[in-house]
N, C-alpha and C positions, 0 to 999 in steps of 0.2 A: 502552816508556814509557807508552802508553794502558794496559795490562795493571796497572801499579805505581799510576798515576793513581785507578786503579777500586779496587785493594785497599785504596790508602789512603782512598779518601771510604768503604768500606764500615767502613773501618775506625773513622770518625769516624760513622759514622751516617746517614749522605747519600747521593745518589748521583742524578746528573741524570736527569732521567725516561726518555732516549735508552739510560743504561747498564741502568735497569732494566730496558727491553725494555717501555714502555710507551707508547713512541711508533712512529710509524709511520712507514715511509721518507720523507725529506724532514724529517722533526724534528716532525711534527705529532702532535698527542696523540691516541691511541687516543678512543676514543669513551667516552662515561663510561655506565655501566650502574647501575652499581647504588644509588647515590646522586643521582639526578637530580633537582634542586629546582627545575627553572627554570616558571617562572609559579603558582608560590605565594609568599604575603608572608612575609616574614620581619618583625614588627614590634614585638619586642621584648616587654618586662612593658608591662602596662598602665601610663599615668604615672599614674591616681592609686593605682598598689599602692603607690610607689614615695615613703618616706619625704622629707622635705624635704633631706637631705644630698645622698641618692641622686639623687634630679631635678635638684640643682643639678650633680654630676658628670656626670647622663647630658647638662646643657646644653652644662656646657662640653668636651664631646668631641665631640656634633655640630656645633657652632660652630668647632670645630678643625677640623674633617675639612673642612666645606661650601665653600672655597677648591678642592682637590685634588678632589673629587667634583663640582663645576660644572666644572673644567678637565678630568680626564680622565676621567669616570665615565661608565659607556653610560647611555642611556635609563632603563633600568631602574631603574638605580644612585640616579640621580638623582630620579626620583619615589619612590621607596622613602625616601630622604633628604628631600626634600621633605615628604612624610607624615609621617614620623619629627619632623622637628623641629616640625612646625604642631602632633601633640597635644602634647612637650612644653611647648611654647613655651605652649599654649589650658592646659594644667593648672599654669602657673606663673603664669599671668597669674589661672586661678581663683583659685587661693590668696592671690594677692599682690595685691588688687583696688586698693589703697591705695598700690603701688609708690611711692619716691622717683621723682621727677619733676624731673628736670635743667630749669630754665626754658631751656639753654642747646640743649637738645636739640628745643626746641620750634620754628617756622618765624620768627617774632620774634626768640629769644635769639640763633639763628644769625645773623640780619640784624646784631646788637647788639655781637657777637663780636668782639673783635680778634682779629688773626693772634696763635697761640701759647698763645689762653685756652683754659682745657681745658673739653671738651665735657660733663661727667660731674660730677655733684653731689661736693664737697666734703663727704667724712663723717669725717676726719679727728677734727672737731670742733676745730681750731684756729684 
């Protein structure tokens, strides 16, 4: 059954790191050789190479991720992520020095707030 199990994942492409004979008894992974990146940064394009589409895509992907990388993300993970969003975040806020400004978002608007008013500038324009 294991025999049939392995022909078919080889057969699709795949194949658990155990069947390839790349881990080590007990299921633990061989040691990594020859690609080892650990304590170098990895940080991405510069944010100002990075045209105004693009920066607004790279924000809203590290704004996605930063929920699941404060919960499970090691140390590293996580300053890496940190860093990563403080220059986009510093090269969105150069560009956009004049941002809309929710008065609702301010320490006052919030006080002002009823339950259920939306926190976020009306740009509908209606």
């Amino acid at each position: 059954m294991f025999v049939q199990w392995i022909q078919k994942c080889e057969f699709h492409g795949f194949l658990p790191e155990i069947a390839r004979g790349q881990c080590r008894p007990g299921g633990y992974p061989k040691p990594m050789t020859e690609h080892d990146e650990r304590g170098m940064t990895m940080t991405g394009v510069d944010p100002s190479r990075l045209d105004d589409q693009q920066l607004m895509k790279e924000l809203e992907t590290i704004h996605r991720t930063r929920h699941d990388t404060l919960l499970y993300g090691s140390n590293d993970a996580l300053r890496a992520h940190n860093e990563r969003m403080a220059q986009l975040e510093g090269e969105y806020l150069r560009r956009n020095p004049r941002r809309l400004v929710s008065a609702a978002r301010t320490r006052e608007g919030a006080r002002e707030r009823s339950c259920g008013e939306a926190a976020t500038p009306d740009t509908s324009g209606t």
